[in-house]
RODO-2510 file (C-alpha; in nm, 4 decimals, decimal comma):
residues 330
     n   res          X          Y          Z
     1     x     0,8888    -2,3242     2,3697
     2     x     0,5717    -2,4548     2,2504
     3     x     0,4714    -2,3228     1,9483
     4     x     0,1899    -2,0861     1,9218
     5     x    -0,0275    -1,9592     1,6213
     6     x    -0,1837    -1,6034     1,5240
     7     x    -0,5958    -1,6388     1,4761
     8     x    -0,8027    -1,3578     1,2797
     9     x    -1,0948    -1,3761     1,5587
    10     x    -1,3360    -1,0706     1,5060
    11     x    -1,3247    -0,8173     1,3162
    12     x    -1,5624    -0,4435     1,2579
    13     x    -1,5378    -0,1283     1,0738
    14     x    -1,6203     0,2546     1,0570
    15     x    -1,6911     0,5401     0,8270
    16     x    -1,8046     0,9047     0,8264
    17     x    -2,1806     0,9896     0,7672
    18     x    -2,1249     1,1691     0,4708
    19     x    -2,0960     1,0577     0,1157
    20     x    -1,9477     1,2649    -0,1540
    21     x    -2,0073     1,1414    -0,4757
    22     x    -1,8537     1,1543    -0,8466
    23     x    -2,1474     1,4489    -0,9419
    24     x    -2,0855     1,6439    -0,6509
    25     x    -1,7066     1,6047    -0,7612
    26     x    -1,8027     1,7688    -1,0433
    27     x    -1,9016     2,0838    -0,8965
    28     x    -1,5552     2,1067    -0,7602
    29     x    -1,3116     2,0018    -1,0224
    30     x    -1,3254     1,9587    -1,4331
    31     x    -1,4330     1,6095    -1,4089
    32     x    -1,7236     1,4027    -1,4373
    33     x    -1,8381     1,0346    -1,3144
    34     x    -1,8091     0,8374    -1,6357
    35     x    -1,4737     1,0015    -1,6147
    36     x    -1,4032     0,8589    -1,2659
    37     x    -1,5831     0,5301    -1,2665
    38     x    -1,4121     0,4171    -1,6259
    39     x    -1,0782     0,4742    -1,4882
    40     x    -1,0889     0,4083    -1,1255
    41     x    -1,4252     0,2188    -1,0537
    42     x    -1,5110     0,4790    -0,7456
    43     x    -1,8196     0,6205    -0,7405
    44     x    -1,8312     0,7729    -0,3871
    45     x    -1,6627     0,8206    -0,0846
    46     x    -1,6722     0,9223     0,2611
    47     x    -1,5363     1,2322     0,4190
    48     x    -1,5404     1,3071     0,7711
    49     x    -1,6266     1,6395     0,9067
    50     x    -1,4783     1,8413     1,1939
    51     x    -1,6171     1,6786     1,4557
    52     x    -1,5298     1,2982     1,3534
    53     x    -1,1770     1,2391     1,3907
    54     x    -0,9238     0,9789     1,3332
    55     x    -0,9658     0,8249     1,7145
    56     x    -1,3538     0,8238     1,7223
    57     x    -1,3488     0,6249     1,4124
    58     x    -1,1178     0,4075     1,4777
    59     x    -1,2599     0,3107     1,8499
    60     x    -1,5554     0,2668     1,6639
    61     x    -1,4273    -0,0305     1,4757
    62     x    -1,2420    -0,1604     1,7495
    63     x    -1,5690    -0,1715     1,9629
    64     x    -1,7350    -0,3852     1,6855
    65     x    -1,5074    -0,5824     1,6811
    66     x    -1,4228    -0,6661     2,0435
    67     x    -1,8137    -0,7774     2,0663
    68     x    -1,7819    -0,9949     1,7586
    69     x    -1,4465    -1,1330     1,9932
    70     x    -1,6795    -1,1741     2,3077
    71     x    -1,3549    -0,9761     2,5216
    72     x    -1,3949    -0,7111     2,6709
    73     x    -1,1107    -0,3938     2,5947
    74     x    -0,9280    -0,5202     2,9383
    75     x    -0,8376    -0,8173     2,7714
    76     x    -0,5914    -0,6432     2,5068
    77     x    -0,2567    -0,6760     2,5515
    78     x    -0,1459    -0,4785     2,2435
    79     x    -0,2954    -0,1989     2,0035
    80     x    -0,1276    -0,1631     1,6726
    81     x    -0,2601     0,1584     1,4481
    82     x    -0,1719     0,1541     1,0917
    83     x    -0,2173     0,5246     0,9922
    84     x    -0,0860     0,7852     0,8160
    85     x    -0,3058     1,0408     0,9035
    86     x    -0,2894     1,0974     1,3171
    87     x    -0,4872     1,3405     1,5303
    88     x    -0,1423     1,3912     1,7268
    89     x     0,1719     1,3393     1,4932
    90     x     0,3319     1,1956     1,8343
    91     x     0,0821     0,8997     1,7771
    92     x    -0,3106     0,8656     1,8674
    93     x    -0,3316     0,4805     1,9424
    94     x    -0,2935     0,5316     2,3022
    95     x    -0,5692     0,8178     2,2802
    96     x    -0,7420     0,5242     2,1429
    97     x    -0,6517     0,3002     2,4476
    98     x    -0,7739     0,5457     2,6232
    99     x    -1,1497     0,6112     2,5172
   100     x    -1,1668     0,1889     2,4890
   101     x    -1,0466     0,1353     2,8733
   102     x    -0,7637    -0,1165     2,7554
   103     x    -0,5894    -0,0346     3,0827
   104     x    -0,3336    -0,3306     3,0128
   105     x    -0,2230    -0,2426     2,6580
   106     x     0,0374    -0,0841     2,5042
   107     x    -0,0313     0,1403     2,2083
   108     x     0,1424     0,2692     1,9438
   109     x     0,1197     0,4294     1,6169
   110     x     0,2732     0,2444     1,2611
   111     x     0,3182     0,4151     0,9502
   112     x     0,3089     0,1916     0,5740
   113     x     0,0559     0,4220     0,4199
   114     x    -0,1787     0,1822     0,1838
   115     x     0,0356    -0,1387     0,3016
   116     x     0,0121    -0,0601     0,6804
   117     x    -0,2727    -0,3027     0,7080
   118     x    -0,0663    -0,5778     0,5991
   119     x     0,2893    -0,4698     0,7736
   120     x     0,0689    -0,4163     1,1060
   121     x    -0,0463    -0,7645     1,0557
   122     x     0,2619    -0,9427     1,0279
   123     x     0,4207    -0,7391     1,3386
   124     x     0,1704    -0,8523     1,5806
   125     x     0,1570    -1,1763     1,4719
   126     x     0,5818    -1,1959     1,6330
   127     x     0,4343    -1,0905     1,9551
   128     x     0,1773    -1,3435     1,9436
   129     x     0,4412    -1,6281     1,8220
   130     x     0,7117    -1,5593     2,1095
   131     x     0,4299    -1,6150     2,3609
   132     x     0,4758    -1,1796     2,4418
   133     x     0,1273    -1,1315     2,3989
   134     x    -0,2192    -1,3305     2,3075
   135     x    -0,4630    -1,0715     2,2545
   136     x    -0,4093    -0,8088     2,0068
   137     x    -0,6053    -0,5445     1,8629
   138     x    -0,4892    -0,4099     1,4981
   139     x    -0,6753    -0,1093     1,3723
   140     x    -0,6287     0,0295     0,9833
   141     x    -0,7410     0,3870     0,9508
   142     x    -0,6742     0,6993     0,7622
   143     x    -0,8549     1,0235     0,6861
   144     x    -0,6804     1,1288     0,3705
   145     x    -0,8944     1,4016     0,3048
   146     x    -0,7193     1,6012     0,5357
   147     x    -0,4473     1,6301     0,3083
   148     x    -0,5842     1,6112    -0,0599
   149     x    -0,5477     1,8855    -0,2644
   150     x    -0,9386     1,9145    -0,3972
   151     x    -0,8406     2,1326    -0,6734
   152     x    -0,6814     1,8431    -0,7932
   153     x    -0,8107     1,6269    -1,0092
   154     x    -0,5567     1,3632    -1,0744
   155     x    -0,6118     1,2893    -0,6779
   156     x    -0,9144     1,4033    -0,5558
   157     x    -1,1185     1,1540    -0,7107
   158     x    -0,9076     0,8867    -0,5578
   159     x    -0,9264     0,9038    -0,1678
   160     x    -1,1954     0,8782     0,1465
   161     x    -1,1435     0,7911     0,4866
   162     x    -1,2515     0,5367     0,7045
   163     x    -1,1244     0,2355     0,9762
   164     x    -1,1060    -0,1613     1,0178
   165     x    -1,0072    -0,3318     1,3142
   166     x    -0,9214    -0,6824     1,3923
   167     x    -0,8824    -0,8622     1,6635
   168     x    -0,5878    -1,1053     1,6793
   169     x    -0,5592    -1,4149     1,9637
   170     x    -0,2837    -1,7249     2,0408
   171     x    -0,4053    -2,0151     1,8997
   172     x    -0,2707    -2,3593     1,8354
   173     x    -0,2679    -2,3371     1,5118
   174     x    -0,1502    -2,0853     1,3247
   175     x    -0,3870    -1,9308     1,0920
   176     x    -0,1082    -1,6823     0,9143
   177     x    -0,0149    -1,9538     0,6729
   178     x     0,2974    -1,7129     0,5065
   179     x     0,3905    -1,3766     0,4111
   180     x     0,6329    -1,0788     0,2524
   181     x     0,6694    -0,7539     0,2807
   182     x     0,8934    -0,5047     0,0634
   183     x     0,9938    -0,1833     0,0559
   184     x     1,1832     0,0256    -0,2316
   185     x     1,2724     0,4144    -0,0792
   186     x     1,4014     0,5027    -0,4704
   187     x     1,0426     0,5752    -0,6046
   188     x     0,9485     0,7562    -0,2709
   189     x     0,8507     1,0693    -0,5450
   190     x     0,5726     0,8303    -0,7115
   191     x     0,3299     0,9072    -0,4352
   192     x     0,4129     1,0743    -0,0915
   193     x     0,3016     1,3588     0,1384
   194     x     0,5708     1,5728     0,2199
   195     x     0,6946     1,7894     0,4347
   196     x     0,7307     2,1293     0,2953
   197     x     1,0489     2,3292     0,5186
   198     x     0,9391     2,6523     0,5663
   199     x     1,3148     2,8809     0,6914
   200     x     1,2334     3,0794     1,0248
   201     x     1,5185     3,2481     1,1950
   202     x     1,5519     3,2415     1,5694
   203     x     1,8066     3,5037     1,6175
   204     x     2,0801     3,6199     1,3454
   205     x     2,2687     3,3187     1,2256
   206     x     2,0483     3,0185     1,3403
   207     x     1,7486     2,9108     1,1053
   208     x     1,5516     2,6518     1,1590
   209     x     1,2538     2,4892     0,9313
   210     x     0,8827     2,5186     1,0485
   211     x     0,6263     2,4379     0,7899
   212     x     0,3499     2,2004     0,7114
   213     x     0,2990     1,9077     0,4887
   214     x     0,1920     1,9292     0,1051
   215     x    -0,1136     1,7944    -0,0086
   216     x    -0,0453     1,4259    -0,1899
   217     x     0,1306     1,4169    -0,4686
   218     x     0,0904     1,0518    -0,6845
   219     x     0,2442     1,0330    -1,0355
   220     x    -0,0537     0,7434    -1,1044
   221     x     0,0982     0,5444    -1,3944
   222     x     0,3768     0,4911    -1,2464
   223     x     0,2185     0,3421    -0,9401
   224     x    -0,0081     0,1694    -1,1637
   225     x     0,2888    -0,0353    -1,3154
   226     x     0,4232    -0,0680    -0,9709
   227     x     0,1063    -0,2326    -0,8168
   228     x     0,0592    -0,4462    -1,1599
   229     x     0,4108    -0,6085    -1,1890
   230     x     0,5186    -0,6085    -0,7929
   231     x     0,1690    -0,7162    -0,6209
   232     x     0,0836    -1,0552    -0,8020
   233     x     0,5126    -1,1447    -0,7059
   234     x     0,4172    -1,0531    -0,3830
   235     x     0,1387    -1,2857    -0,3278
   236     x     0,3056    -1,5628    -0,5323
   237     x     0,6039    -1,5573    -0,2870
   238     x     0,3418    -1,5331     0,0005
   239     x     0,1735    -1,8503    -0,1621
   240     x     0,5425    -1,9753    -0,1753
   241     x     0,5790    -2,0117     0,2002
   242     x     0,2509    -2,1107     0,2786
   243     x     0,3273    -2,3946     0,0639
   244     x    -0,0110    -2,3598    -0,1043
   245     x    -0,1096    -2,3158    -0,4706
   246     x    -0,3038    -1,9905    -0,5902
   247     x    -0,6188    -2,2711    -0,6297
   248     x    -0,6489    -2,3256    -0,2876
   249     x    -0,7867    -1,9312    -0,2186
   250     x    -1,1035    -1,8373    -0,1155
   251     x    -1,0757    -1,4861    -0,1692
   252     x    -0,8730    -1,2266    -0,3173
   253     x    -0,8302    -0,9113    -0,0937
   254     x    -0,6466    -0,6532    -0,2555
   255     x    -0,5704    -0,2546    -0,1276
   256     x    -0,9001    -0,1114    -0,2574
   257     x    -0,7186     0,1692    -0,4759
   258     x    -0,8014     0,1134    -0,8432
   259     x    -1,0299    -0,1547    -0,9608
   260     x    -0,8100    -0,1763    -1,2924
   261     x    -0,5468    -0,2690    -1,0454
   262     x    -0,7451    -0,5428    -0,8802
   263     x    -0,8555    -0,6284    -1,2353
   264     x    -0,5026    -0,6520    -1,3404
   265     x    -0,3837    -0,8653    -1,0572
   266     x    -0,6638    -1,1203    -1,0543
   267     x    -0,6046    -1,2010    -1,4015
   268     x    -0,2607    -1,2419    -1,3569
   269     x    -0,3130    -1,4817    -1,0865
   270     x    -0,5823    -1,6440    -1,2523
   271     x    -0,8285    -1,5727    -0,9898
   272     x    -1,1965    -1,5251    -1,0766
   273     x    -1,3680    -1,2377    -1,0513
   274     x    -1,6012    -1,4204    -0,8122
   275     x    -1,3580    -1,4814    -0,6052
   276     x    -1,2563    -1,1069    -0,5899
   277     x    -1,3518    -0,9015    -0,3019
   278     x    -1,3941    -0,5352    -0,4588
   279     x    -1,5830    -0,2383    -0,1925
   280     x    -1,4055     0,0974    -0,3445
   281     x    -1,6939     0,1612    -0,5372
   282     x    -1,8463     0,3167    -0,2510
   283     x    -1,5596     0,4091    -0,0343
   284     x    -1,2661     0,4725    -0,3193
   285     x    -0,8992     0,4471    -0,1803
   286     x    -0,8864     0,4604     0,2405
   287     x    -0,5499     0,3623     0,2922
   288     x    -0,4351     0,1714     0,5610
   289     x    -0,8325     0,1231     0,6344
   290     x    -0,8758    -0,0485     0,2730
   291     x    -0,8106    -0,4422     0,3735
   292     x    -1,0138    -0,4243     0,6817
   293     x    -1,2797    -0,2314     0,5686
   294     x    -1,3186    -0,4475     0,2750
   295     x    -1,2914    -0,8035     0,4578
   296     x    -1,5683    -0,6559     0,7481
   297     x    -1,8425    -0,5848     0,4636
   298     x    -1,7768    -0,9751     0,2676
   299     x    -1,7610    -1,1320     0,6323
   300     x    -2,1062    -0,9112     0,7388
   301     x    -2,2709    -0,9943     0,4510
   302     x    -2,1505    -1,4022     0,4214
   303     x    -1,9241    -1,4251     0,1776
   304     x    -1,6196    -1,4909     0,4014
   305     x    -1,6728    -1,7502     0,6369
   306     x    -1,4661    -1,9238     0,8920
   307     x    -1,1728    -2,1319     0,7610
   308     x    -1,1520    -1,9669     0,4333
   309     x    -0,8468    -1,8974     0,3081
   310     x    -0,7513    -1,4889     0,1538
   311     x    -0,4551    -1,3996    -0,0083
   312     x    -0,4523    -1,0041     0,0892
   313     x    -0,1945    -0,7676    -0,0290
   314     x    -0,1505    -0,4264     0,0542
   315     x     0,0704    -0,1200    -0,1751
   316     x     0,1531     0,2105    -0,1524
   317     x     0,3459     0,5289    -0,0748
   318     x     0,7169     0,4910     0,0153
   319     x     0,7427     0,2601    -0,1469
   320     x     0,5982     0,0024     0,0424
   321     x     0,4134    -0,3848    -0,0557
   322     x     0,3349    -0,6933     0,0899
   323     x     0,1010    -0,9643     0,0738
   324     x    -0,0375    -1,2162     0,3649
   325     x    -0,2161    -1,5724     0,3247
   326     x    -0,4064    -1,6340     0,5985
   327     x    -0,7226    -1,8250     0,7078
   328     x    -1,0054    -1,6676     0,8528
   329     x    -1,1615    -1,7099     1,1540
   330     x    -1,1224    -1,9717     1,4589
***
């Protein structure tokens, strides 16, 4: 078999109207923004409403960035959505192939929380390798606020919601230079969103559970510690079997969840801050929509350009990391 690379081709994003900054957080909780911004570096995020949804947004982005591809929707062969947040818990990608026309793809849902990005990455790059697919379009979106618990401080100040979409095409080379992923299901209680069993009896003697799911629940120092120690590993490993040093990258694109995080990383890598690609001061912590969100705005406004090379890492509930080198562009 000849062998056949992954390309980054296109790429767009999308985010609710509505902005909800750190002083109107302050109306709902005991907090205040020199509080937030010191510890977190958010200032605002987006919320969507009633009538935006996780599917409009997220065909939103993919539109963007099939015209940035020149394809049209027909020409997918494969839709990947990294969520955590569904309209339908049986899965809304193929809603999503739905609205977009891409008659030919497959759809379905994948579920990493804040590392899905990356993990949805590396997945469709094996279809693309065995010669299964060539066109593939990976979408990153989440509307956490759904599920935070706004009387909750520790955590409301953290999340907003949003979507990032990529478009990913054979090539002959292959632009996903190396990669890792992790997982560690022992500090699942750091930061998940639960199921909470709720006993209902059918008839006398059979019981079963129908509840809902608690808002999220993060115990934040010890995920900061976590990201600190496991995320620079990550990307050294990553660096490891690209068989590049950490002063060949461009960019640095971390999960956009704590800028103390991204700080803390950076330095450890020795990375400039210039060469640091930071957007959660506007949008604070979206999730699986993080990475693309964040590589859409530097590519819009210039900073990325084609054959750059970004060490991106992604981190979150489950536990789940990983990191990806890759080049951008054709």
């Amino acid at each position: 078999m000849t062998n056949i690379g992954i390309a980054i081709t296109a790429i767009g994003s999308a985010t609710p109207k509505v902005s909800l900054d750190n002083q109107g957080l302050s109306q709902i909780v005991e907090t205040s923004d020199e509080w937030i911004s010191s510890r977190t570096g958010i200032h605002q995020r987006k919320l969507a409403n009633t009538a935006e949804s996780l599917c409009s947004m997220a065909t939103q982005a993919s539109l963007a960035a099939l015209a940035q591809a020149n394809i049209t929707a027909t020409d997918i062969d494969l839709i990947i959505l990294a969520t955590s947040t569904p309209d339908d818990l049986f899965g809304t990608a193929s809603q999503i192939q739905g609205e977009l026309g891409a008659v030919k793809a497959v759809a379905f849902d994948m579920t990493a929380a804040c590392s899905g990005f990356i993990f949805g990455l590396v997945t469709a790059a094996q279809f693309i390798r065995t010669g299964v697919y060539q066109n593939i379009l990976l979408i990153g979106a989440d509307i956490l606020s759904r599920w935070v618990d706004w009387e909750d401080r520790r955590t409301c100040v953290l999340f907003g919601d949003g979507a990032g979409a990529v478009i990913l095409q054979a090539s002959n080379r292959d632009r996903l230079l190396g990669f890792e992923l992790r997982s560690d299901g022992s500090q699942n209680d750091c930061l998940n969103l639960s199921y909470q069993p709720q006993p209902k009896q059918i008839i006398e003697g059979v019981t079963v559970s129908q509840g809902t799911y608690k808002p999220i629940s993060m115990n934040g120092k010890e995920v900061y510690r976590f990201a600190v120690q496991k995320v620079p590993e990550v990307i050294e490993k990553s660096l490891f079997r690209a068989n590049i040093g950490v002063e060949k990258v461009d960019w640095l694109l971390l999960h956009q969840a704590n800028q103390r995080i991204i700080d803390a990383v950076a330095k450890r890598l020795e990375i400039p801050p210039e060469k640091v690609i930071s957007n959660l001061r506007n949008y604070g912590n979206t999730s699986a929509a993080s990475i693309p969100l964040a590589l859409d705005e530097a590519v819009r406004e210039g900073k990325v350009k084609p054959g750059d090379i970004i060490a991106a890492s992604g981190f979150g509930a489950g536990l789940t990391w990983g990191a990806a080198i890759f080049e951008w562009g054709v």
